[in-house]
N, C-alpha and C positions, 0 to 999 in steps of 0.2 A: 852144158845143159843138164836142168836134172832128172830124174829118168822117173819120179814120182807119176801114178796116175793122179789123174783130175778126180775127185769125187763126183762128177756130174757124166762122165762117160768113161771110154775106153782111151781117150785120147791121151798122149803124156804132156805132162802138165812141164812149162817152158818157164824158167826164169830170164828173163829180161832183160837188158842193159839197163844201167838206172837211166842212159839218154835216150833210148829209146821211148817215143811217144806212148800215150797210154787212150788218148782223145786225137779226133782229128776235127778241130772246130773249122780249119781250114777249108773243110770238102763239103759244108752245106751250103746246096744248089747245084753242086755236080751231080753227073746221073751216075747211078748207081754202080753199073758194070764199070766205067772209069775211075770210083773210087774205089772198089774194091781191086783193080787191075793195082793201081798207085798204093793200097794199104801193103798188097802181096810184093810190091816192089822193093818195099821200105823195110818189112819183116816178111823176110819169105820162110820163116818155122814155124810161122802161123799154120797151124790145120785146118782150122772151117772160118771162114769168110762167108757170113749169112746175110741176103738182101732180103728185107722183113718189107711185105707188102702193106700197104690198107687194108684191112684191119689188123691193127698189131695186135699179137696175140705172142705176149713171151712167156715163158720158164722165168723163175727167180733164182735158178742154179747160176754158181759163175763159175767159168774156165778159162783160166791163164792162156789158152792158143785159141781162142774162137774175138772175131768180131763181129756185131749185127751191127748193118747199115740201116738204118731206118728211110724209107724211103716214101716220097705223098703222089699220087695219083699219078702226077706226070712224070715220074720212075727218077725225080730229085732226091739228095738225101734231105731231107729234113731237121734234123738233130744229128751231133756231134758220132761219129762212130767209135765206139770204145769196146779197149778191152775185156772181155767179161760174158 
């Protein structure tokens, strides 16, 4: 792992397997808390796993260990969750 900070916080910034996913297109229509349970499962050096409600409101900062779930009213994800 390499021990770099992320430019967008305090967090150390993770290099990746190259087979490690980067998208999970798989998980739209899951609810949120199950994808994000299954994304921590799959990369657990992931640091923040974000569920972003209606109204999205993001940052254009991107961090090698964070995923946002984008999730619609009925707490489904919506769009793909990636890393970034």
């Amino acid at each position: 792992m390499d021990n770099e900070k992320c430019q967008c916080s305090n967090f150390r910034q993770y290099k990746h397997d190259e087979n490690s996913p980067k998208t999970w297109p798989e998980l739209i229509g899951v609810l949120g808390d199950e994808a994000a349970k299954l994304i921590k499962a799959e990369m657990p050096n992931l640091q923040i796993i974000q569920i972003i409600h209606p109204p999205w409101a993001l940052t254009q900062d991107l961090c090698s260990d964070r995923v946002r779930i984008l999730v619609d009213g009925f707490n489904r994800v919506s769009m793909p969750p990636s890393i970034g």
